[in-house]
Gaussian input, Z-matrix of N, CA and C with variables (Angstrom, degrees):
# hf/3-21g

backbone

0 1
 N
 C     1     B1
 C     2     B2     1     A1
 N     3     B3     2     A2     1     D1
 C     4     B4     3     A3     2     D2
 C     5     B5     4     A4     3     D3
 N     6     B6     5     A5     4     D4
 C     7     B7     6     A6     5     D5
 C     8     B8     7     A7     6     D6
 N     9     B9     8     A8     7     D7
 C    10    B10     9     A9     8     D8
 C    11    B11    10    A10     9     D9
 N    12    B12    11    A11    10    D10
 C    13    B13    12    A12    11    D11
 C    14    B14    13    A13    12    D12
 N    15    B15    14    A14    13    D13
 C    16    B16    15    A15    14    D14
 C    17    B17    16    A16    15    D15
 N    18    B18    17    A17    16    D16
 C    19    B19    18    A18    17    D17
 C    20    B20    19    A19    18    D18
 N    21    B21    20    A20    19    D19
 C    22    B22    21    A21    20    D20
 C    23    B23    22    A22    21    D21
 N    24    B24    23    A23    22    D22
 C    25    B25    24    A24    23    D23
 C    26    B26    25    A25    24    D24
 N    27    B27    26    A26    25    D25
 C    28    B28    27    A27    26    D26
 C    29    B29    28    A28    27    D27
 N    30    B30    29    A29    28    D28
 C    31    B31    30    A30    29    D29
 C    32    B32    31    A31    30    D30
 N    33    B33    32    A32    31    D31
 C    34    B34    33    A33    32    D32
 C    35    B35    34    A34    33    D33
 N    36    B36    35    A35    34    D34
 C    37    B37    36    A36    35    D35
 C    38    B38    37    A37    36    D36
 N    39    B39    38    A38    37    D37
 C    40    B40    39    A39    38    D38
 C    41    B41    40    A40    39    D39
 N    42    B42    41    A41    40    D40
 C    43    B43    42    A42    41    D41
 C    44    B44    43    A43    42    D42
 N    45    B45    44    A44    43    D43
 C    46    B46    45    A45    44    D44
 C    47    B47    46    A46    45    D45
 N    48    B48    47    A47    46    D46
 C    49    B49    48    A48    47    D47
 C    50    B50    49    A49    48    D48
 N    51    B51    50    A50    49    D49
 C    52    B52    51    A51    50    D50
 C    53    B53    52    A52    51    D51
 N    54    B54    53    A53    52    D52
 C    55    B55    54    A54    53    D53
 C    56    B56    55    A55    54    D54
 N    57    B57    56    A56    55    D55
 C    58    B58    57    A57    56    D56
 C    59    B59    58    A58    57    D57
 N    60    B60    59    A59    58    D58
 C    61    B61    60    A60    59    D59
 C    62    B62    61    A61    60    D60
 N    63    B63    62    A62    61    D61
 C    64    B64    63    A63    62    D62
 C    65    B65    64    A64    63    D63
 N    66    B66    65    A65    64    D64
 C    67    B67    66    A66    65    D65
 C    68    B68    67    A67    66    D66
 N    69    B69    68    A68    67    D67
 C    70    B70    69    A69    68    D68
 C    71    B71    70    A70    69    D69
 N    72    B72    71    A71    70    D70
 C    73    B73    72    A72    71    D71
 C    74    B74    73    A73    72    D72
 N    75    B75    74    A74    73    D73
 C    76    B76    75    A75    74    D74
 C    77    B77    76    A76    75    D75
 N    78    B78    77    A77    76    D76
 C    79    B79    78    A78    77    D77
 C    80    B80    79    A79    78    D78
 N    81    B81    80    A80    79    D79
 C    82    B82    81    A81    80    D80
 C    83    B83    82    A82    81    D81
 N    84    B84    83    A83    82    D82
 C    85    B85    84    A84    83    D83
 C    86    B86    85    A85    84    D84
 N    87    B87    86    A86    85    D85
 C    88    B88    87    A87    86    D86
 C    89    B89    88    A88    87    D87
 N    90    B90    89    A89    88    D88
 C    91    B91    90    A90    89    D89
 C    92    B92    91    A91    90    D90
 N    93    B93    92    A92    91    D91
 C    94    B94    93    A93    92    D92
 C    95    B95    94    A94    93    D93
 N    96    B96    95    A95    94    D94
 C    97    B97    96    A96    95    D95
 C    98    B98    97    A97    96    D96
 N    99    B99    98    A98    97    D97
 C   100   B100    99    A99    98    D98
 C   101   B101   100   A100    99    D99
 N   102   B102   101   A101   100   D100
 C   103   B103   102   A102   101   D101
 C   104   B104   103   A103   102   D102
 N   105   B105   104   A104   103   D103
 C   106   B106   105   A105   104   D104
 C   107   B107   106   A106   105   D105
 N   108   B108   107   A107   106   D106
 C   109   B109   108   A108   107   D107
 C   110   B110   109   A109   108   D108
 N   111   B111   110   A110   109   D109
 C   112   B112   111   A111   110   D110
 C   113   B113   112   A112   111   D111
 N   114   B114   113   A113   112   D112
 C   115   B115   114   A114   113   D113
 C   116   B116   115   A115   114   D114
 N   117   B117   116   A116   115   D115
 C   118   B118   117   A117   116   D116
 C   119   B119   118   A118   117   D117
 N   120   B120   119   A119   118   D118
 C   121   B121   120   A120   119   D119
 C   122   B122   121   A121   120   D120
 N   123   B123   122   A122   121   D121
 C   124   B124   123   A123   122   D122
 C   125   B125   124   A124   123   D123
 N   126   B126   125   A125   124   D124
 C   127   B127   126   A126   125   D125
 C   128   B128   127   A127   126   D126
 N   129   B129   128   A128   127   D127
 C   130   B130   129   A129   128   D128
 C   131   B131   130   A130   129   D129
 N   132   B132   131   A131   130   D130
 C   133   B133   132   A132   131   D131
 C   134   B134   133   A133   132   D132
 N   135   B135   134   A134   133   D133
 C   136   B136   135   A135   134   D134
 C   137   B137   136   A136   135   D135
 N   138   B138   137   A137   136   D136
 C   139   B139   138   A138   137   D137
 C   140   B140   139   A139   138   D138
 N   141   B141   140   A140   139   D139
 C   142   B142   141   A141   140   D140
 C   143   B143   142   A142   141   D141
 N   144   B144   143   A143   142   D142
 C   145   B145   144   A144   143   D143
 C   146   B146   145   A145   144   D144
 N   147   B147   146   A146   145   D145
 C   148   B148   147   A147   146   D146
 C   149   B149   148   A148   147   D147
 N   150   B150   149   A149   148   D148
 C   151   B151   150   A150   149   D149
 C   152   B152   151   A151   150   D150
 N   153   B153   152   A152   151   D151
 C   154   B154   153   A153   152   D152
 C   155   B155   154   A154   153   D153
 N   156   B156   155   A155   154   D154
 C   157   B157   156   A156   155   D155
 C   158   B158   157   A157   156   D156
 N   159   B159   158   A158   157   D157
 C   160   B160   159   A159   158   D158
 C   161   B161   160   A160   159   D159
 N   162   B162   161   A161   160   D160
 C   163   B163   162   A162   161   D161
 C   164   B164   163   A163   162   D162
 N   165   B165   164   A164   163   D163
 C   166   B166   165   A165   164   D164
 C   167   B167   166   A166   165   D165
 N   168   B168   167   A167   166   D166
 C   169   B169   168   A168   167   D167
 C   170   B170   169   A169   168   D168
 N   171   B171   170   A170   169   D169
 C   172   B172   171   A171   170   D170
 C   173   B173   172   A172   171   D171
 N   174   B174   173   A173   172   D172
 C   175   B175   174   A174   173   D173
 C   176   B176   175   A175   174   D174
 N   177   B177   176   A176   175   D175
 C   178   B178   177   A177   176   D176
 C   179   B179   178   A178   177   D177
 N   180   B180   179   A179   178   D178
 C   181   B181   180   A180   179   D179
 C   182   B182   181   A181   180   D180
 N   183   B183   182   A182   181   D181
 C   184   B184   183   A183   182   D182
 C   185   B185   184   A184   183   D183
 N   186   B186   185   A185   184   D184
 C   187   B187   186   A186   185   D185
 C   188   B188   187   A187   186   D186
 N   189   B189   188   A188   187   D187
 C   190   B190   189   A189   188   D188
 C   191   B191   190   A190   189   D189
 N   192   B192   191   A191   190   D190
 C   193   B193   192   A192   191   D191
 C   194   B194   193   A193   192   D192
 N   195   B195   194   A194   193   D193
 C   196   B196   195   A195   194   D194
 C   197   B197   196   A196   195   D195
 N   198   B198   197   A197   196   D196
 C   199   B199   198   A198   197   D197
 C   200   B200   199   A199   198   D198
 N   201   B201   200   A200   199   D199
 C   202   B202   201   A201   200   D200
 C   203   B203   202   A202   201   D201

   B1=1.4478
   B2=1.5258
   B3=1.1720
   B4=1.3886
   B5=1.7028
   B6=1.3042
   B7=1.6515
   B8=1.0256
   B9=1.4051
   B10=2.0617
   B11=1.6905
   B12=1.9768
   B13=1.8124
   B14=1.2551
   B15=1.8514
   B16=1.4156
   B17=1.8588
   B18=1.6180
   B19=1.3355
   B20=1.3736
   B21=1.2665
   B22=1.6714
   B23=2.0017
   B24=0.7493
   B25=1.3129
   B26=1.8390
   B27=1.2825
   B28=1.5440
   B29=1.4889
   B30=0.9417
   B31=1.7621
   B32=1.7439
   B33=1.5783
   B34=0.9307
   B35=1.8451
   B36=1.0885
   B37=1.2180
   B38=1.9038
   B39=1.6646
   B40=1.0075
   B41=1.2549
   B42=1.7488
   B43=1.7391
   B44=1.5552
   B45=1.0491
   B46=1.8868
   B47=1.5884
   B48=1.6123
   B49=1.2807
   B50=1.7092
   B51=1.0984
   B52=1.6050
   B53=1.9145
   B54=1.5380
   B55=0.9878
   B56=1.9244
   B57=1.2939
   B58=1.2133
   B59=1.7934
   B60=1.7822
   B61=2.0902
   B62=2.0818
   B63=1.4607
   B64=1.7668
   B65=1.7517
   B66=1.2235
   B67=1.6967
   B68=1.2151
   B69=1.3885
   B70=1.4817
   B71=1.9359
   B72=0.7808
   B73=1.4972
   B74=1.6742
   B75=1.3045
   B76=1.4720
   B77=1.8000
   B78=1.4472
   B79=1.6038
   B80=1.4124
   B81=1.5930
   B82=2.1189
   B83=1.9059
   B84=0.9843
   B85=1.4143
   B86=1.4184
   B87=1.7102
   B88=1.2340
   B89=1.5867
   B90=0.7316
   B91=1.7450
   B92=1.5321
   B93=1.6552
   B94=1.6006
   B95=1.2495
   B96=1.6338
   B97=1.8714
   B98=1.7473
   B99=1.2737
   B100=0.7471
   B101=1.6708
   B102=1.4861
   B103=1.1169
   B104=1.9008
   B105=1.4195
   B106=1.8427
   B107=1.3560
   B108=1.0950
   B109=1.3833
   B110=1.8448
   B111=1.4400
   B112=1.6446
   B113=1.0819
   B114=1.5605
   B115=1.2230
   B116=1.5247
   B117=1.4374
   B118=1.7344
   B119=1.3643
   B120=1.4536
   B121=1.5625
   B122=1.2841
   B123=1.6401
   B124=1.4456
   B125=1.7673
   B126=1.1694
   B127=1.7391
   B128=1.2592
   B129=1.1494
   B130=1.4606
   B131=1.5012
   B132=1.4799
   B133=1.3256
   B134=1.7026
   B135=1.3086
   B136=1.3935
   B137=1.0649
   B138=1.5861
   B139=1.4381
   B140=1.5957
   B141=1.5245
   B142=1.5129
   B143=1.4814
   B144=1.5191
   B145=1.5263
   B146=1.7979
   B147=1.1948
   B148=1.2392
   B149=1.7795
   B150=0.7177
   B151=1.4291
   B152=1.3206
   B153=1.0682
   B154=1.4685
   B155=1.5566
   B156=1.5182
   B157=1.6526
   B158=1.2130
   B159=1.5506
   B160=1.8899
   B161=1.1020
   B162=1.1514
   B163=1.5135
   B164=0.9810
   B165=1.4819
   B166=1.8468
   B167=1.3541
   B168=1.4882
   B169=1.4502
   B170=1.6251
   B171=1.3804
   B172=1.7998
   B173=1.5267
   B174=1.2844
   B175=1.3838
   B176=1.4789
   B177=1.7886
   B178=1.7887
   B179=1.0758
   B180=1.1476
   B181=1.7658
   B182=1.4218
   B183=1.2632
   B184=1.5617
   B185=1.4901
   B186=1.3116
   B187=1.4221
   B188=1.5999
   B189=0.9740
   B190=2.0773
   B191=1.7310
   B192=1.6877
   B193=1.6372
   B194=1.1660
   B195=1.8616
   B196=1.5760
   B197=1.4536
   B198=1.5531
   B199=1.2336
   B200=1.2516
   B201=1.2576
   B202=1.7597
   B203=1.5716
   A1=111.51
   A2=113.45
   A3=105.02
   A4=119.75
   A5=103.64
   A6=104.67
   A7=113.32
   A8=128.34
   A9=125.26
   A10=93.64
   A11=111.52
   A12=89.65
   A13=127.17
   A14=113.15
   A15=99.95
   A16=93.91
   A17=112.51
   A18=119.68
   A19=102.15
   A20=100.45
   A21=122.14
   A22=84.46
   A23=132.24
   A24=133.56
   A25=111.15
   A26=105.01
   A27=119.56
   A28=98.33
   A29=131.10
   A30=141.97
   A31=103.69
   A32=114.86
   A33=124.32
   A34=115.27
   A35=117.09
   A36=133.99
   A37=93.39
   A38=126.90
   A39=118.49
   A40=129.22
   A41=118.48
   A42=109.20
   A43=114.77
   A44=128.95
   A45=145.75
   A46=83.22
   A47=124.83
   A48=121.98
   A49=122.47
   A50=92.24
   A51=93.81
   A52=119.14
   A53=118.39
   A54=98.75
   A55=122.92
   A56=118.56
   A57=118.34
   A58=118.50
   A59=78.49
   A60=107.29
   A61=95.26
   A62=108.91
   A63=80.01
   A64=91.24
   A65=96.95
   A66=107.13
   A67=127.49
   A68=103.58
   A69=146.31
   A70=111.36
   A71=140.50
   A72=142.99
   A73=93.89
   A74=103.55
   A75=121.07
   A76=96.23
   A77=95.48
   A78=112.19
   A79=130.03
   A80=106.49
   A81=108.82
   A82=82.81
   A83=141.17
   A84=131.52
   A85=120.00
   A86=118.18
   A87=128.54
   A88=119.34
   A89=157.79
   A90=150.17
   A91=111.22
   A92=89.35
   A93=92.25
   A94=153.82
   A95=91.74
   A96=109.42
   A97=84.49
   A98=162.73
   A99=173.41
   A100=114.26
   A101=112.40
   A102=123.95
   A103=98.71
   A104=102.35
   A105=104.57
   A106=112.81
   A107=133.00
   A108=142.68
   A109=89.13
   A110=129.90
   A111=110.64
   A112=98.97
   A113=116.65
   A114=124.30
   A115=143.66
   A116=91.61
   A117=111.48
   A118=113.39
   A119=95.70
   A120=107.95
   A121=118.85
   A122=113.26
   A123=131.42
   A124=103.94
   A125=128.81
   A126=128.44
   A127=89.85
   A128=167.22
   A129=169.03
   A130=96.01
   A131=97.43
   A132=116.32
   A133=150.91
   A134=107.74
   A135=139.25
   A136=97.41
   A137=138.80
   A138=138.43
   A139=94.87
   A140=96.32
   A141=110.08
   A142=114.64
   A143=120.37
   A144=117.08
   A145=96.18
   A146=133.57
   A147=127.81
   A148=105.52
   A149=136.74
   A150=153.14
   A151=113.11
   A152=134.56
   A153=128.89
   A154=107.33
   A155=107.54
   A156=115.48
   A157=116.92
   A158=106.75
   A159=94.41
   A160=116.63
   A161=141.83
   A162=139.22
   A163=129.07
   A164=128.82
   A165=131.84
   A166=99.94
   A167=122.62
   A168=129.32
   A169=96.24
   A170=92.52
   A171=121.11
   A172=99.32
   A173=111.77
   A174=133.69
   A175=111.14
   A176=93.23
   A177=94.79
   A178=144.55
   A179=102.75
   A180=110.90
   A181=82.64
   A182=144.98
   A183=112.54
   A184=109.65
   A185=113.06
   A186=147.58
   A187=97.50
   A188=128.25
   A189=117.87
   A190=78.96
   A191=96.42
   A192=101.59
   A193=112.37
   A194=97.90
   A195=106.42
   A196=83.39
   A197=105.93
   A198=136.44
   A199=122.23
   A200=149.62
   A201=110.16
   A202=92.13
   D1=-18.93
   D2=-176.08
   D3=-76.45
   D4=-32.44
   D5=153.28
   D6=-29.15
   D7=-57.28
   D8=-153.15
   D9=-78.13
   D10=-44.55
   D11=-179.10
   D12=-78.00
   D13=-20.35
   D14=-142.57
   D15=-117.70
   D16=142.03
   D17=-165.14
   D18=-42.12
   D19=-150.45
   D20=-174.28
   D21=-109.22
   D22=-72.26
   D23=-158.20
   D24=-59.58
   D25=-22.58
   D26=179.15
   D27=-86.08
   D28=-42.39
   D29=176.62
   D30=-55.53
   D31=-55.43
   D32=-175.16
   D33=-68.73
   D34=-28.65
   D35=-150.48
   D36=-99.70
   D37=-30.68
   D38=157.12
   D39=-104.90
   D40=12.79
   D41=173.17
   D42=-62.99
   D43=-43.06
   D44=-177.18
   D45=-38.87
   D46=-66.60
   D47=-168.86
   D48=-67.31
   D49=-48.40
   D50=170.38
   D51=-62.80
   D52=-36.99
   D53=165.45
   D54=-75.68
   D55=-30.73
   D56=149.25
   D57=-9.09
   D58=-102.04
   D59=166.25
   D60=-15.97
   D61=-63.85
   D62=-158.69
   D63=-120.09
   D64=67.58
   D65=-179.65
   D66=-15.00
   D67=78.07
   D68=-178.45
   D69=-92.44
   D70=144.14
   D71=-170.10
   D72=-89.15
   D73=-75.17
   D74=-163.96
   D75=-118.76
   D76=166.13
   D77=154.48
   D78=-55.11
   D79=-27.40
   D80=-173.11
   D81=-88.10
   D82=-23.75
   D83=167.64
   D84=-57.76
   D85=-65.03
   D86=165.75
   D87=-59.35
   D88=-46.39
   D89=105.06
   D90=30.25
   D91=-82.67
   D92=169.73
   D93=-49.29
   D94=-30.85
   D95=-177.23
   D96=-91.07
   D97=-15.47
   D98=-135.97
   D99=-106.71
   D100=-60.34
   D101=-169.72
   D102=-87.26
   D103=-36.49
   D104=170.28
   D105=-57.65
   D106=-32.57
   D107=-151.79
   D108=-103.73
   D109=-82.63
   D110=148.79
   D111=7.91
   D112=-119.79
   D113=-160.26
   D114=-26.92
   D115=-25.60
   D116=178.97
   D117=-72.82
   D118=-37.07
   D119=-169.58
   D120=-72.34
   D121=-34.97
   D122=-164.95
   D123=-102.32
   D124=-18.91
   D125=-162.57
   D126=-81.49
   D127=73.33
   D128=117.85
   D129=47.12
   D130=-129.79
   D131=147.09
   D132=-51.09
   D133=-14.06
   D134=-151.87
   D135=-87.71
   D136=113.53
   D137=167.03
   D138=-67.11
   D139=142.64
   D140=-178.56
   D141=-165.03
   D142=172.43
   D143=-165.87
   D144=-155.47
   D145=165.18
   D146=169.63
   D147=-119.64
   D148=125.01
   D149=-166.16
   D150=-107.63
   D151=108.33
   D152=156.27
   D153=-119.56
   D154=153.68
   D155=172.42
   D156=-58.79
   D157=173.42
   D158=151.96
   D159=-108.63
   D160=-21.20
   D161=146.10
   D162=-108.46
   D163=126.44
   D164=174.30
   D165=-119.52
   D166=115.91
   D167=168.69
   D168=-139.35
   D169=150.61
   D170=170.10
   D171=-55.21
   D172=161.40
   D173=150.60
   D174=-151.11
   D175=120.15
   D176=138.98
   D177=-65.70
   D178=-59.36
   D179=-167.32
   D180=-127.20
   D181=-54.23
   D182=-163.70
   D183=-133.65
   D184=153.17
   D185=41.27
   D186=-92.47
   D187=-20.34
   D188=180.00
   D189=-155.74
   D190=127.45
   D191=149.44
   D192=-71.02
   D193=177.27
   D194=-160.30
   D195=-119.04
   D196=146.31
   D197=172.84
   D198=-53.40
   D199=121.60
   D200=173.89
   D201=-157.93

């Protein structure tokens, strides 16, 4: 919730602390333990896992251009 009140510069001005607070390296870490922990809480019964890649980048033209 604090996204919807607090600016861009107030957001910025406490990530250093918040990743600190739950000794996190970066933001794609805190994110992560974030959305696992979500998930744990909410999957009932439901065996489940959270998956992310290790790289997601655009392409134009290569490795395969895009159709359009």
């Amino acid at each position: 919730m604090c996204c919807r009140t607090l600016s861009s510069d107030e957001l910025e001005t406490m990530t250093p602390e918040l990743l600190k607070q739950h000794r996190r390296p970066n933001t794609y870490t805190l994110t992560k333990a974030v959305a696992e922990k979500l998930v744990e809480e909410h999957r009932g019964d439901i065996p489940c896992c959270v998956v992310r890649p290790t790289i997601v980048a655009g392409s134009y033209r290569e490795p395969v251009p895009v159709c359009v």
